[in-house]
Structure formats: structure tokens, C-alpha cells
N, CA, C and O of each residue as an XYZ file, in Angstrom:
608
protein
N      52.993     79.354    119.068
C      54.084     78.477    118.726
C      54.601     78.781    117.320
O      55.804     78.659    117.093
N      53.719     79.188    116.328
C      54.279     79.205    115.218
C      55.005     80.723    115.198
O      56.225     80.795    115.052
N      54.405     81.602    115.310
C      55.097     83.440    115.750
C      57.072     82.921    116.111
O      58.102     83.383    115.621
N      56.862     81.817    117.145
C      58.050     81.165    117.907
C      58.952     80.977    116.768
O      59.925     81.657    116.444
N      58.555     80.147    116.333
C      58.849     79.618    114.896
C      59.605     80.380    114.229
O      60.811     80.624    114.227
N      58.226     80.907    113.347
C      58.972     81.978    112.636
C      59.893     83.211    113.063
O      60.449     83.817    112.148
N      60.097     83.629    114.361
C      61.113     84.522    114.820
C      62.437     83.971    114.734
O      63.381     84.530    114.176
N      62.491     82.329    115.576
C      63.806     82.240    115.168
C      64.374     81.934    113.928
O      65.569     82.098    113.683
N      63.030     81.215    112.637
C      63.854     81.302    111.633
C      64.251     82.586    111.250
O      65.424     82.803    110.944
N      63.550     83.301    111.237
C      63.947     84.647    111.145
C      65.632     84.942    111.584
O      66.585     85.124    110.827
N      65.598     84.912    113.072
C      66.839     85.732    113.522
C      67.763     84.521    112.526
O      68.230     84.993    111.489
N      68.056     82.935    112.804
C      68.805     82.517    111.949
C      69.358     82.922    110.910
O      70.576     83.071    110.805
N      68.060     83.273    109.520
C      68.496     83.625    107.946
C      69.195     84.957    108.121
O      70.107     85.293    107.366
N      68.612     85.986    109.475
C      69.442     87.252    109.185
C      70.650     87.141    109.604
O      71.403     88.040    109.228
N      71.192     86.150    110.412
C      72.349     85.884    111.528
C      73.213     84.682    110.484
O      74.156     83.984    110.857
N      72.691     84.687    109.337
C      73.758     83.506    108.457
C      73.931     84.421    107.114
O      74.692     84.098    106.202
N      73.177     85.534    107.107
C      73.746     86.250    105.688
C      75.025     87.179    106.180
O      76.046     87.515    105.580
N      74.411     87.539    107.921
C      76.027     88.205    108.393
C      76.507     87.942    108.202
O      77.166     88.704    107.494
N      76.975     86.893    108.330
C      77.931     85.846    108.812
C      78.655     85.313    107.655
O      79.679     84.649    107.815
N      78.001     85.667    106.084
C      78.450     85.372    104.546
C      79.507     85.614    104.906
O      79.702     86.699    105.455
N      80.780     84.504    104.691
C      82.001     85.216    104.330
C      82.336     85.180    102.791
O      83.461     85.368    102.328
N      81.324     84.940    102.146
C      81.363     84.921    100.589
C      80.749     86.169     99.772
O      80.638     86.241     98.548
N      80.366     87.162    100.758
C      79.848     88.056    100.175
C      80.719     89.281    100.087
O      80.394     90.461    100.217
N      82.142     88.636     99.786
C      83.124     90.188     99.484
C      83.891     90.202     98.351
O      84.494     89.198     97.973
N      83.919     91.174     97.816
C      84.572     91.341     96.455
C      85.685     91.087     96.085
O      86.495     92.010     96.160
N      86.230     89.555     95.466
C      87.333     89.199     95.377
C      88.264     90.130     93.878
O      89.479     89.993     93.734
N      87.622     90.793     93.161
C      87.316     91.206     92.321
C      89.289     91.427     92.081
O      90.000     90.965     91.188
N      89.691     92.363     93.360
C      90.730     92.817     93.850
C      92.018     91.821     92.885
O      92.808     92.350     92.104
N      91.977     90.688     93.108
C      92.722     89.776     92.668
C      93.213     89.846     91.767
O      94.441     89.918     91.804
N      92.453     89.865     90.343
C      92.493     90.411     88.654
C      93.025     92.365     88.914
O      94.059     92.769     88.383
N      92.466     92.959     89.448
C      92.274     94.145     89.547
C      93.927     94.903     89.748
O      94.494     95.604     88.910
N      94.434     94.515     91.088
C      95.052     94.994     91.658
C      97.026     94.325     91.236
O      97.135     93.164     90.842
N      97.949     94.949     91.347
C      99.102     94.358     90.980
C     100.594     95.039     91.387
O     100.488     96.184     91.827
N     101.924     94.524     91.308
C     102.214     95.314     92.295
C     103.213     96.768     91.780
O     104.237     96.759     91.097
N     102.805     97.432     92.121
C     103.856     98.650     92.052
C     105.243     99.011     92.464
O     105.747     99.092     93.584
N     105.758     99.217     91.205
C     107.556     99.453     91.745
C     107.759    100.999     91.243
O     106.971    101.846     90.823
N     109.351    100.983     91.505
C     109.734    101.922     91.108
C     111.298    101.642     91.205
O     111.661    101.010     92.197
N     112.271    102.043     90.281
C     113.846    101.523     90.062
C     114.230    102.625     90.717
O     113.725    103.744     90.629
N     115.232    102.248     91.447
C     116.053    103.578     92.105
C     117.129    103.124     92.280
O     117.176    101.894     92.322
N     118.522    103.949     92.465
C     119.968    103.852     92.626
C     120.519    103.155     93.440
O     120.564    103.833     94.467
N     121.079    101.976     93.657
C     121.577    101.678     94.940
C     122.560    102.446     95.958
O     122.682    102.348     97.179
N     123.267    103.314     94.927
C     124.161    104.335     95.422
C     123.790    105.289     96.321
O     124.249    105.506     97.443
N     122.355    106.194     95.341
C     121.766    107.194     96.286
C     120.455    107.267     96.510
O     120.016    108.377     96.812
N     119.468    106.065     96.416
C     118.555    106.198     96.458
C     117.617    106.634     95.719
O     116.461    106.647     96.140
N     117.987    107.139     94.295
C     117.334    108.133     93.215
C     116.517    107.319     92.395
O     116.723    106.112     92.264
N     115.465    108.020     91.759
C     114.628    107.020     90.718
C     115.714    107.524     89.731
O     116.323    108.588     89.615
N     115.716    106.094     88.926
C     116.042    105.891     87.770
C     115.096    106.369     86.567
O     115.448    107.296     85.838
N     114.224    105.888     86.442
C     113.151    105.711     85.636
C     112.278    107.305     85.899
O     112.671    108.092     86.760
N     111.266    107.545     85.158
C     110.668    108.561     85.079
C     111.424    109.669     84.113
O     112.387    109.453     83.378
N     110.776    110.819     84.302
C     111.232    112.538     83.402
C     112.319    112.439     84.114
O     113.281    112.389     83.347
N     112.769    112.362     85.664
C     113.930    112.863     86.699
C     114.612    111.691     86.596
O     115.385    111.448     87.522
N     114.531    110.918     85.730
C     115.270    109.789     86.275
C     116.379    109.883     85.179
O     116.313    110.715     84.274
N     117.625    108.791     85.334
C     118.784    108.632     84.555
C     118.563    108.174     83.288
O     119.268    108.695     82.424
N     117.713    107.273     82.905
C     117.415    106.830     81.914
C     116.908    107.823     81.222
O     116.776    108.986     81.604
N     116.590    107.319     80.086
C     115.880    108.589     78.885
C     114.159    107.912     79.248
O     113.811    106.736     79.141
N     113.562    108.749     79.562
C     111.953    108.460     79.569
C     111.082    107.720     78.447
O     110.309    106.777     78.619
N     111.442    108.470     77.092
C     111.223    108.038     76.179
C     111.500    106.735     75.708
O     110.851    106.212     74.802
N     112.649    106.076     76.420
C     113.107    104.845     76.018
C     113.055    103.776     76.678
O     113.469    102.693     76.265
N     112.519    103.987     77.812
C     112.438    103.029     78.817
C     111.215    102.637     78.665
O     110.250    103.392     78.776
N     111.114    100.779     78.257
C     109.699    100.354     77.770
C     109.675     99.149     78.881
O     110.775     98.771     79.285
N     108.303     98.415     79.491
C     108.094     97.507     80.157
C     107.773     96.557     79.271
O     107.591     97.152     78.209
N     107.549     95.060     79.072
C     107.114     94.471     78.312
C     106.619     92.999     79.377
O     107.224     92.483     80.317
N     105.491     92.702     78.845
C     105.077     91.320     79.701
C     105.400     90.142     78.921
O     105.746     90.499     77.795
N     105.434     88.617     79.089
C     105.934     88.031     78.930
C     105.322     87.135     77.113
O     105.663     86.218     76.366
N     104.169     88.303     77.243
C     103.413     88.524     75.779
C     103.712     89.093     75.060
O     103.191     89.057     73.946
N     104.983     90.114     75.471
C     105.288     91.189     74.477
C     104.160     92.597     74.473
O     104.090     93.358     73.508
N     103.473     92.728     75.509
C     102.333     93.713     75.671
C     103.158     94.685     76.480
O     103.685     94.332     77.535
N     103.279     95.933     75.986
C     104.055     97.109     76.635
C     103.131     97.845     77.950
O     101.943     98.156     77.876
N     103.792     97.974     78.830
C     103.132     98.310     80.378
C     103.419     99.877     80.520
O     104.644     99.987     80.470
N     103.053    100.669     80.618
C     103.395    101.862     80.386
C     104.314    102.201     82.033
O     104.390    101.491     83.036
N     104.747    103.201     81.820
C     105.734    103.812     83.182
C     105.538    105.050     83.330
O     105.664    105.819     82.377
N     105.160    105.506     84.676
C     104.635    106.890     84.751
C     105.637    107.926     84.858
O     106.766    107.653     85.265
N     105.252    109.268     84.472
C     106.156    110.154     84.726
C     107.078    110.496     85.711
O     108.083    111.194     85.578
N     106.492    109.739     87.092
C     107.434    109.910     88.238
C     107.982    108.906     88.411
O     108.579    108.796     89.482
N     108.020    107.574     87.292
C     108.731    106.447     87.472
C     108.534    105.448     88.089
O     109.454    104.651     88.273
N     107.091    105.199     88.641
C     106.781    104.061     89.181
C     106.102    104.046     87.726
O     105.451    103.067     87.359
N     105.345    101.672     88.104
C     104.749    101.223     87.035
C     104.061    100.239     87.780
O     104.361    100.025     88.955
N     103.049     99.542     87.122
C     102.404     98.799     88.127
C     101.978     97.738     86.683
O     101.449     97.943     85.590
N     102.664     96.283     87.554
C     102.308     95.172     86.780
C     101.348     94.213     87.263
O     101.295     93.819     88.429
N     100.500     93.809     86.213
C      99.290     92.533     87.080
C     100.064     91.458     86.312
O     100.449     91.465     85.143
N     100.207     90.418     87.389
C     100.554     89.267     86.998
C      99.627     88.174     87.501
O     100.117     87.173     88.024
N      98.093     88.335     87.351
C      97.252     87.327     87.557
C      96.310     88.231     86.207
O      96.203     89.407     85.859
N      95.901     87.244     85.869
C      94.631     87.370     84.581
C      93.421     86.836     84.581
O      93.241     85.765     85.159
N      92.755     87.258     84.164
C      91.153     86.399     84.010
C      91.240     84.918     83.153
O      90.501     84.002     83.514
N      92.141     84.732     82.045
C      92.493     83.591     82.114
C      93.168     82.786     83.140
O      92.851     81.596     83.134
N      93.909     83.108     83.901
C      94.166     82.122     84.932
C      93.146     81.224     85.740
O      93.412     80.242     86.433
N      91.691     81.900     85.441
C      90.993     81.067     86.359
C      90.780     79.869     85.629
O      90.308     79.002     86.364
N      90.978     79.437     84.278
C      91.120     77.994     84.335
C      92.253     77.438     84.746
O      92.342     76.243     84.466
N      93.346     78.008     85.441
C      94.286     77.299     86.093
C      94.017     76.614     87.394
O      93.743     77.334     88.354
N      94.074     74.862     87.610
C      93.560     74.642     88.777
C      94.495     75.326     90.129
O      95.524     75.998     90.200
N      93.856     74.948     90.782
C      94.228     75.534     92.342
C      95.224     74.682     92.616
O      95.319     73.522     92.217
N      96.373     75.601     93.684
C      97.858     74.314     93.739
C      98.744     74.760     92.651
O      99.946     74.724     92.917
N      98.446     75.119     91.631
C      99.262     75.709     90.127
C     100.273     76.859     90.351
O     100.206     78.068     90.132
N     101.503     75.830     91.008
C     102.997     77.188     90.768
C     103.058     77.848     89.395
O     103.275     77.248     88.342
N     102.845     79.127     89.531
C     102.889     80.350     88.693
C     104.029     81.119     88.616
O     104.538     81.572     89.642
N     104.727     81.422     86.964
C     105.770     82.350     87.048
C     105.234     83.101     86.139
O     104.551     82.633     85.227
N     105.549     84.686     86.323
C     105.446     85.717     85.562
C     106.595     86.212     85.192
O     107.223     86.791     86.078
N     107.044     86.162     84.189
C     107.888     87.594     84.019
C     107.835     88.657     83.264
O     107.144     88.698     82.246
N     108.555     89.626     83.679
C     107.968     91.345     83.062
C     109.548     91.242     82.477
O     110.251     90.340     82.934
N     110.277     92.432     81.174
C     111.071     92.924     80.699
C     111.522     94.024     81.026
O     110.932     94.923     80.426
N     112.599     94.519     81.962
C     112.221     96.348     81.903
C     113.249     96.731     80.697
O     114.330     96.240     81.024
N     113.333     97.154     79.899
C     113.747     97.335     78.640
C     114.242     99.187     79.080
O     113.546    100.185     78.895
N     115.532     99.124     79.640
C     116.311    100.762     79.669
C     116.901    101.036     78.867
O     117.114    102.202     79.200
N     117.543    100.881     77.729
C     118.467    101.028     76.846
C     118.738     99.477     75.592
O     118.360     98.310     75.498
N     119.373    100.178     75.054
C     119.439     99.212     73.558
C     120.777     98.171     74.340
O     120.845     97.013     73.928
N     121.868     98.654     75.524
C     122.261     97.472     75.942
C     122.279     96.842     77.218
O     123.098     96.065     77.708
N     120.542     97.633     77.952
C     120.366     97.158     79.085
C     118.380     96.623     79.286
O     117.319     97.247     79.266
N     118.686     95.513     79.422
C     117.271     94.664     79.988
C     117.350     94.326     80.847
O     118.450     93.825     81.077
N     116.671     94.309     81.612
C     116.244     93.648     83.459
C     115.201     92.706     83.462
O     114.460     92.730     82.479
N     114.908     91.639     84.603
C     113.999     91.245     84.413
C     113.062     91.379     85.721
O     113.528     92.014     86.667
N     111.837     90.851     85.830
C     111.007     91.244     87.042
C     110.371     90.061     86.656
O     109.754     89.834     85.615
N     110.682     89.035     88.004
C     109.374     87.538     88.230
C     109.296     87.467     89.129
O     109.989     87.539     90.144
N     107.760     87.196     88.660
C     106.997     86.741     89.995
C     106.714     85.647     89.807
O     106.519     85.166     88.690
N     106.618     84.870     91.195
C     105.831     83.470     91.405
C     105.449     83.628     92.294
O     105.936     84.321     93.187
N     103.812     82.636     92.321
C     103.591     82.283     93.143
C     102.484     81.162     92.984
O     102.463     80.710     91.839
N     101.534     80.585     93.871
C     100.985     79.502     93.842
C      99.215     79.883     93.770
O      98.698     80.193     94.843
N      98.568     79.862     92.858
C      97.222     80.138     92.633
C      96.508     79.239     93.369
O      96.650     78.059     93.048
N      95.522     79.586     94.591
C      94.345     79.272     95.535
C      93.409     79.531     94.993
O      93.148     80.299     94.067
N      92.691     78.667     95.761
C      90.856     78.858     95.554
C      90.587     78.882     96.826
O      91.282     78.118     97.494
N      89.537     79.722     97.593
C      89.275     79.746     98.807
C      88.234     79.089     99.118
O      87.556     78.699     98.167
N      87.831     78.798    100.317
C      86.176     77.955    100.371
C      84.687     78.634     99.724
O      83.567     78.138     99.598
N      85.216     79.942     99.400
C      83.860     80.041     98.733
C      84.381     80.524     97.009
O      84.010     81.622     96.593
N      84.945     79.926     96.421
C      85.584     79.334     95.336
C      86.288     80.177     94.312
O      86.450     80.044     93.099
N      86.818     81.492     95.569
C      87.547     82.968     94.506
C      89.246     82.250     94.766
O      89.823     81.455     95.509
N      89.543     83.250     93.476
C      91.106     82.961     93.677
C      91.530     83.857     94.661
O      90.925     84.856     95.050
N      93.013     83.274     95.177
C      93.663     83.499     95.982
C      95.046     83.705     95.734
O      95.351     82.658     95.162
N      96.357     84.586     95.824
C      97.411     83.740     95.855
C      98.207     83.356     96.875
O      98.169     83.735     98.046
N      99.016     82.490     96.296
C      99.752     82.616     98.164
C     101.197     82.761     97.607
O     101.360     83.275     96.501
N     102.365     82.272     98.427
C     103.518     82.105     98.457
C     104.526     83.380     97.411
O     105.721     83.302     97.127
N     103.949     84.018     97.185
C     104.138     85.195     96.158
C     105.928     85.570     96.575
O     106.407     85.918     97.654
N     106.384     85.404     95.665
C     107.867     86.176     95.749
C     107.885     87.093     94.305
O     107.182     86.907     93.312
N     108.833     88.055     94.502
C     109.272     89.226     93.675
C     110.951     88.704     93.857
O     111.624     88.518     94.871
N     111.288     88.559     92.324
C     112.733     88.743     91.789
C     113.108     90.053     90.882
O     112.427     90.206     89.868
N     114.079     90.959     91.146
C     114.208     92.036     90.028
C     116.082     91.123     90.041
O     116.905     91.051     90.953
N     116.116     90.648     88.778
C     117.392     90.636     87.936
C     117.660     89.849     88.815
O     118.741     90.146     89.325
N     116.776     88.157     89.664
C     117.216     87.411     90.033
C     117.623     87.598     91.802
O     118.115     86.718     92.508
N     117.365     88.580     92.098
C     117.648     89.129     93.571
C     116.364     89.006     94.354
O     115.543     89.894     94.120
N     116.086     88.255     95.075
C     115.122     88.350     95.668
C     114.311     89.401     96.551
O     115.303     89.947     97.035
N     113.419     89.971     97.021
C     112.766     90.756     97.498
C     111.837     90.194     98.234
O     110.781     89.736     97.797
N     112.305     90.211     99.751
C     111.177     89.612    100.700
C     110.567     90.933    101.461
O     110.415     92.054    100.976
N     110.337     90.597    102.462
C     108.904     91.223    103.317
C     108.268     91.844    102.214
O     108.318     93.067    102.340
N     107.589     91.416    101.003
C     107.359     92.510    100.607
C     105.547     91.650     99.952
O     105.471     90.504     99.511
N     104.745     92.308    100.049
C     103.171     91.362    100.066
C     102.353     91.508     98.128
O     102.684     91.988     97.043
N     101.337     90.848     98.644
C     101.531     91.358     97.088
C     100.392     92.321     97.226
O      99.494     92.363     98.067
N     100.793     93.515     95.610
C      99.438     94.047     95.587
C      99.843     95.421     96.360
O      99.029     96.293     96.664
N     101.128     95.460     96.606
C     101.420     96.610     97.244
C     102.725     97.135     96.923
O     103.310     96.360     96.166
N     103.707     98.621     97.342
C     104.688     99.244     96.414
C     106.204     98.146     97.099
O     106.328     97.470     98.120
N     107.107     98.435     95.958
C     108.243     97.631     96.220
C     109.307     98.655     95.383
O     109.231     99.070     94.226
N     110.283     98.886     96.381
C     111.120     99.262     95.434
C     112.304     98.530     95.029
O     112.817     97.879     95.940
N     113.020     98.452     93.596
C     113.693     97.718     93.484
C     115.164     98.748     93.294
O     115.013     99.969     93.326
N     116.208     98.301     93.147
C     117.783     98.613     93.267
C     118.159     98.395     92.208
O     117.621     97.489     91.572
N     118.909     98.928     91.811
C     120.297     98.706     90.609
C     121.308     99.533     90.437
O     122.177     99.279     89.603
């Protein structure tokens, strides 16, 4: 009876650590952010980058700290708009970000995001409702954490 016992506690504890849905790396959240890239509405062309219209050298990103985001040579850039401070933001907390894209001495753009900071049942952040604005234009189907291209 006891062998009994102890087998099924057994199969139980191994059949409830499977079953952890808390044992995955939310890590992603802080980590990960989303990637653009400016291109022409005309012809499709990057703007930004060595090939692009703009001057490379002059084209600066800036976050809403004034912290410069760098832009890669082929003209994409990738912004995080969740922080490790946010986790004292409670859960439910509509969130706006905005980024600067700084092309010229008489051209600025802007890039916001919102969205609504979650906590999930095993108590990682989450976000939800996430929208992307470039210069006030909205950008749907588009998820977060993944590439977007924007127009101008």
C-alpha cells in the first residue's frame, strides 16, 4: 500500500512540474522591441541607412529621455519601449512611449507606442493592446516585438 502511495505521489509531482506554465522565460518582454525601417511611400526605398536619402550621419533616434538609439547601416533600428522600471507600474497601466526620429535640422518624426501593461497568473509582465503610430498614422496588423515598416 505504501509503494501505491508513493508511485502516485510520484507520477503527480512529475505530472504538475510538466504542466508548470510558469516555468518559461518571460525575460523576452524587457529584452525584445520592435524593429522598423523608413521607406518611400513613392517607391518603396529605405530612407534611412548608407543607401538611404537622408545623410546617415545625421539621422539620430532619440527616446523620450533624450537617450540616442542607434540606426543600422541598412536602416532599420529597433526600439524597446518596456523597461525594467516599468515593473513597478501596476497592471491595467495605459502606457505611451514615444521615440524622436530626428532626419534633418528641419525634419522630426515621431514614433508612439501604447499600450496596456499585464501581469499574467504567474506574475510576469505582459503587454496587450499595443498600437504603433509613426507621425500619428496608425499601423495595425502589426504585433509587437516584431518588424514594421513605416512610410513617408
Amino acid at each position: 500500500m505504501k509503494n501505491k502511495l508513493l508511485l502516485i505521489v510520484g507520477f503527480f509531482s512529475i505530472f504538475l512540474q510538466a504542466c508548470d506554465k510558469c516555468n518559461i522565460d518571460y525575460d523576452f518582454v524587457y529584452n525584445n522591441g520592435l524593429n522598423f525601417r523608413l521607406l518611400s511611400k513613392t517607391n518603396k526605398q529605405p530612407l534611412l541607412g548608407l543607401a538611404g536619402s537622408y545623410n546617415f550621419n545625421d539621422v539620430k533616434i532619440f527616446n523620450e529621455n533624450g537617450k540616442s538609439i542607434d540606426v543600422e547601416t541598412d536602416g532599420s533600428a529597433t526600439i524597446y519601449f518596456l523597461t525594467y522600471e516599468d515593473r513597478k507600474i501596476s497592471s491595467g497601466t495605459q502606457i505611451r512611449r514615444q521615440f524622436y526620429l530626428y532626419l534633418s535640422p528641419t525634419d522630426t518624426d515621431t514614433i508612439t507606442v501604447d499600450f496596456v501593461k499585464s501581469v499574467d497568473d504567474c506574475g510576469y509582465d505582459n503587454l496587450s493592446n499595443v498600437e504603433f503610430r509613426y507621425n500619428d498614422i496608425l499601423y495595425t496588423n502589426v504585433s509587437c516585438c516584431h518588424n514594421i515598416d513605416f512610410y513617408k
